[in-house]
N, C-alpha and C positions, 0 to 999 in steps of 0.2 A: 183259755184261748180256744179259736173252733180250729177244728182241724182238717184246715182248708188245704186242699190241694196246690194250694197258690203256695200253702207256704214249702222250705226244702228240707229235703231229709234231712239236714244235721238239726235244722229247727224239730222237724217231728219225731225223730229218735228222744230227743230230751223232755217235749212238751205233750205229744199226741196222748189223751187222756187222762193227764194227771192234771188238777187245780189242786191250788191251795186248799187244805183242810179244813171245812166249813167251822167245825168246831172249835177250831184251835189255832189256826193257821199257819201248819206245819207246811212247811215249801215242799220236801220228798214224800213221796204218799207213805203212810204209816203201815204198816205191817196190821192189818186188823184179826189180828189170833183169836178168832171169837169161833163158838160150835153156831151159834142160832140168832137171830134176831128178834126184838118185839114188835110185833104188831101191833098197827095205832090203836087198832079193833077188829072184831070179828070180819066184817065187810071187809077188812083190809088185806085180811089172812086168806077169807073164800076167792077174793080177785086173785091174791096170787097164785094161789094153789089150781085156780081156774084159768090159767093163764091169757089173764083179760088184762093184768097189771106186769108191769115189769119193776123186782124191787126184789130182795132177799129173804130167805127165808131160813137157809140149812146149807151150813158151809160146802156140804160135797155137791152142791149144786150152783151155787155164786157166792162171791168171794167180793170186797171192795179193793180189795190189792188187785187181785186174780185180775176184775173187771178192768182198771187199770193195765195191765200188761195183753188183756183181750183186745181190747182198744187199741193200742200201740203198736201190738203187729198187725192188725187189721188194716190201719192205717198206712203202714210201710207198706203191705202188699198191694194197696190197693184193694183193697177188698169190702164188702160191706159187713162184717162180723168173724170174727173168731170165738173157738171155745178151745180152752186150755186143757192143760190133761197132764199126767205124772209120768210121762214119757213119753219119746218120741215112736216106741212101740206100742202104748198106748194110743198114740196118735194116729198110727195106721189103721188101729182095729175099729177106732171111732169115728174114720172116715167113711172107712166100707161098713159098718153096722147100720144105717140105715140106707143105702144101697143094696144089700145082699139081701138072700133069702137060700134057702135049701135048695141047691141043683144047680147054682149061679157060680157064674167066675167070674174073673178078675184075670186082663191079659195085662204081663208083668215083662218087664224089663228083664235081659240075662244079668244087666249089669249093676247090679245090689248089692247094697251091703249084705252080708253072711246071714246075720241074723232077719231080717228082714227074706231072703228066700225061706228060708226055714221055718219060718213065720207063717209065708204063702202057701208053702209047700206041704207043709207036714198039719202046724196046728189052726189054721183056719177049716180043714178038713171036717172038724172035730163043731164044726158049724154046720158041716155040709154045704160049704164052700170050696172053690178052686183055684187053681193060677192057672194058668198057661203064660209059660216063659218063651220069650222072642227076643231078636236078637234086634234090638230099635235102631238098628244103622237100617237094615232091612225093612223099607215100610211097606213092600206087596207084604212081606211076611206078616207084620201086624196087620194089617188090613184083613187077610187071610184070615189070620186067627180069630177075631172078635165072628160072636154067631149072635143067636139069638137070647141065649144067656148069658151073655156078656154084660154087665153094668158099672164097669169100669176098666178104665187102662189106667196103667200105672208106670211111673218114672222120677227117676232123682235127676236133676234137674246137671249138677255137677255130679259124677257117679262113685260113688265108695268103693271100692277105696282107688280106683286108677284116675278120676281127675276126668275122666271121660265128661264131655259138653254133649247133652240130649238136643237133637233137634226140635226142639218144643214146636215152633211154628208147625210144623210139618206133621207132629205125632197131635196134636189139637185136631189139624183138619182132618186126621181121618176117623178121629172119636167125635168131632159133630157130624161126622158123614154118617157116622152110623149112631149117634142117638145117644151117647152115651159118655158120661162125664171125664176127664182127663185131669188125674191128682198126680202131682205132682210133687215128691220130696226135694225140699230149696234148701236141707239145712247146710250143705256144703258151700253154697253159692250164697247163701243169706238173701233179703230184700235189695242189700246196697248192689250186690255184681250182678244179680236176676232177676229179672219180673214175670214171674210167669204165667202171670193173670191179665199184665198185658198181651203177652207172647199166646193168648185163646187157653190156660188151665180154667180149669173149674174150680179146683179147691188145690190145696194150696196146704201141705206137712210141715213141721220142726219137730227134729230134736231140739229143744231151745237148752237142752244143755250144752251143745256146739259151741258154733260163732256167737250163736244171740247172748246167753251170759258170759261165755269167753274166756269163765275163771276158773274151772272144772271145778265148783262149788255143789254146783245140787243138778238134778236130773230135773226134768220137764217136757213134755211136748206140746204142740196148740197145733188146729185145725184151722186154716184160712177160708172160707166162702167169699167168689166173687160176687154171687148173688146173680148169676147170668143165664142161669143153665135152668131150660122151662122142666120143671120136675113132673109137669101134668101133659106135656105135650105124649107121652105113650103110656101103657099101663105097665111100666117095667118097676118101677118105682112106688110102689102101693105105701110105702112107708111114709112118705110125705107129700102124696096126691091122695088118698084114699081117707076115709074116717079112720080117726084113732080111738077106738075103743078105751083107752084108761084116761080121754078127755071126752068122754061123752060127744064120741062122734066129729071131734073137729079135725079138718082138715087143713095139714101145713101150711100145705103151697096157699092154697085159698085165703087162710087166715094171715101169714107172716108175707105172701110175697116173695120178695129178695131173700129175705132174712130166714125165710122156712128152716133151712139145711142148720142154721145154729142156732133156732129155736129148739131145735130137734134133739140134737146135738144134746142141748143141756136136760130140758123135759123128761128124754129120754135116755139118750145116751148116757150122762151122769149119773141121773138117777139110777138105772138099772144096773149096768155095769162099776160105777164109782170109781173110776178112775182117775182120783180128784189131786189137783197141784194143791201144795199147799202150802199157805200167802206168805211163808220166809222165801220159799222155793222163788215164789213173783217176785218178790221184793231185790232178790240177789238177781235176776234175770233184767229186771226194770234198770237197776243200777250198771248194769254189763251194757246193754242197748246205748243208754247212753253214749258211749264212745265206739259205736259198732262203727261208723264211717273211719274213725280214725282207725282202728286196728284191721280191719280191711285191707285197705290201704296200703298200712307195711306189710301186713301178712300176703300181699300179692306182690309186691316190691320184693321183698324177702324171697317170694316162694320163685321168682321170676330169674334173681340171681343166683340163685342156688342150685336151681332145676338145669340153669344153662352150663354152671358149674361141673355140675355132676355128669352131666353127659359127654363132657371130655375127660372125665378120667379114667385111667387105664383099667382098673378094677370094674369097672361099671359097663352093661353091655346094653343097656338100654333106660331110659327114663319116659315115662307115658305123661309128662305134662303138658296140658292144652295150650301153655303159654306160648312154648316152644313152636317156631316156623319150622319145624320138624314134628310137628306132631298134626296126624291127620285128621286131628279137630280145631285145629289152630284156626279155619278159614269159620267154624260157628260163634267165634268167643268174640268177633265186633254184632254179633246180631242176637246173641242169648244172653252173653256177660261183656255186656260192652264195657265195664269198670277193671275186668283183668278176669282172670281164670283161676282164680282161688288159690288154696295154698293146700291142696290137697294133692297127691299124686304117688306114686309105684317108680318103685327103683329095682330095675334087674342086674343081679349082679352072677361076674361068670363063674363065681364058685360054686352057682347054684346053693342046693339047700341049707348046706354045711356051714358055704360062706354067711349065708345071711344068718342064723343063727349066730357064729362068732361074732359078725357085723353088729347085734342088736345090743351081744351082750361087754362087747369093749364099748360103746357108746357115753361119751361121761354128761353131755351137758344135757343129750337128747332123755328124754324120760321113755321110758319103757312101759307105757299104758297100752289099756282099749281103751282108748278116748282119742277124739280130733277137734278141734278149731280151739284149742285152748291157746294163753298168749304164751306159752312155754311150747315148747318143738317136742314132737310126739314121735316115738316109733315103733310098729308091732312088724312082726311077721306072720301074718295074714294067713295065710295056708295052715300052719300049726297053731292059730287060735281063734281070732275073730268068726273065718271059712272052715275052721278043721273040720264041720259035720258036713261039708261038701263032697260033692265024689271030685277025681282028678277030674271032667269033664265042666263040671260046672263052678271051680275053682278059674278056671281056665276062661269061661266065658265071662267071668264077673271080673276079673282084671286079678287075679290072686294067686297067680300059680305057685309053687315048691320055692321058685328060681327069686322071686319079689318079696321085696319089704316093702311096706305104707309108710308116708313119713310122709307129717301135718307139723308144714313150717308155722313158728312159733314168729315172734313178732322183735326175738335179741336182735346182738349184733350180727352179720350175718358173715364177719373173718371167723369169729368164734367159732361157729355154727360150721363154716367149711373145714375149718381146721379140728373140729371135733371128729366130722364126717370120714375126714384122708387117715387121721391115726387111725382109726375103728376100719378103716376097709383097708390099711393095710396091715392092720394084723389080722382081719379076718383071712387074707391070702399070704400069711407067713411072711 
């Protein structure tokens, strides 16, 4: 089928990039567990290695599952190509690797997941890269911050772990004001509740171990390009405006156009660093997409009567859900997540540290992971694991303080789920 924009997302969730099996005519794409491919002939092997041809050559560089799952979120986002990758921290580093250079930063959101500042903060360093952390409710601040070495802003679209809605509109115009591309992490929000490639992002993160496979089966990240952002419009970007040296002088933008940023992506990006998905990894992720709209859905349904739940009870001194007409992001979620505000959010409870701790560990149906968007209900406490390399300051700005538990409503019943929640918080308060 072409993967027309005409047709709707529960069509493209199922169909976008997969046909039938030329050889065989298997309906689900087959898992192709191969290292290498043959070449028809020599001329075959120099085009592709010449990248005059597109066609396979060596698993850590394309994949026909992979390419299949490349495709498919490309398609949901609106985007004109992805490139896959074996985590969704892999994901970040292969965003910004052809972006950066020694002495460049990256202005970053306070409100990230744990691992991801840490990430910014500490080992991109080790690149001779930067973050600068801002507070994106504050856009002089961002504006502020972006200099001349700036070549990217950064933001999670729904924010890890409080559920926070990013004003995307808003944080786009002031990174095309100043030149420079706006990525965006969607795993929380997924393609179904955000678009943020329509919303002006550049590119476009997953963890596709999240919402997108949905089964907490295998780990993944992919990289979105909208294919919008003029890579040669200044000389900030030498990686994909400039000659490439290990292509005899070709240059990205010139040669792919749109597609530059995930020709790059694989060319280089895979090849050098190898941060390769692999095609069981697609195959369980392709089969999870499938049903992303439906489990959406309840998982906002779900996260909607729960989060309303929990904010009336006596044990509980605050819930940060965007759904909520008491949450002071509730007025972004009809113009970023018009589909609902996810199932992701922060429960303060007044026994502070102590409580929550007790809280996590009476818990019987909730499961006690680092993990979120699975169809099973998750719960960690944030500050003592996910954030623990945090200081109390920047625990505090990212939604994770001592006082909060994270809890990724699952897609049960949801009497279960509140009746699980009242035993566990009242024995967490004796």
């Amino acid at each position: 089928m072409s993967d027309s924009p005409a047709f709707g997302f529960d069509t493209l969730q199922i169909h976008a990039g997969a046909r039938p099996d030329p050889a065989t005519g298997a309906r689900q794409t087959p898992i192709y567990q191969t290292t290498a491919y043959v070449f028809r002939d020599a001329e075959h092997a120099a085009a592709l290695f010449n990248l005059q041809e597109v066609g396979y050559i060596y698993s850590r560089l394309t994949n026909p599952t992979v390419a299949v799952l490349q495709e498919r979120i490309a398609t949901l986002e609106g985007g004109v190509g992805a490139v896959c990758c074996s985590s969704g921290h892999a994901a970040q580093i292969m965003a910004l690797f052809p972006l950066m250079g020694p002495g460049t930063n990256v202005v970053a959101s306070t409100r990230l997941y744990g691992g991801t500042i840490t990430q910014f903060s500490q080992t991109i360093k080790r690149f001779g890269w930067s973050a600068k952390f801002v507070d994106f409710d504050d856009e002089a601040a961002v504006a502020e911050a972006i200099d001349d070495n700036t070549r990217a802003v950064f933001c999670e679209s729904i924010a890890n772990p409080g559920g926070y809605i990013t004003d995307i509109p808003a944080i786009a115009a002031i990174a095309d004001k100043a030149g420079v591309p706006l990525i965006v992490d969607n795993t929380s929000a997924t393609p179904y509740l955000c678009n943020p490639i329509a919303l002006g992002a550049t590119l476009v993160v997953h963890s596709t171990t999240k919402y997108l496979t949905g089964n907490g089966t295998v780990t993944g990240g992919c990289i979105v390009d909208s294919g919008k952002f003029d890579w040669s419009a200044s000389d900030k970007f030498p990686s994909l405006s400039a000659p490439e040296p290990a292509y005899h002088g070709l240059k990205f933008h010139e040669t792919f156009g749109p597609l530059a940023f995930t020709f790059h992506g694989i060319a280089i990006g895979l090849r050098d660093l190898g941060m390769t998905m692999n095609p069981q990894a697609a195959h369980y992720t392709l089969m999870g997409i499938e049903t992303l709209s439906l489990r959406m859905q309840r998982h906002v349904a779900n996260a909607m009567d729960v989060a309303a739940w929990l904010e009336t009870h006596e044990h509980v001194a605050g819930v940060t859900y965007a759904g909520l007409p008491s949450s002071p992001y509730n007025g972004r979620v009809e113009t970023v997540c018009p589909k609902g505000a996810g199932a992701l959010f922060t429960v303060a409870l007044k026994g502070g540290y102590d409580a929550c701790v007790k809280f996590v560990d009476s818990l019987e149906i909730f499961s006690h992971v680092a993990n979120l968007g699975d169809t099973r209900s998750l719960v960690i406490h944030s500050a003592s694991t996910t954030h623990r390399q945090l200081s109390p300051e920047q625990q505090k700005a990212a939604g994770a303080s001592p006082e909060v538990v994270r809890i990724s409503i699952g897609i049960e019943d949801t009497a279960d789920l509140k009746a699980d929640l009242d035993q566990a918080l009242n024995k967490a308060h004796g």
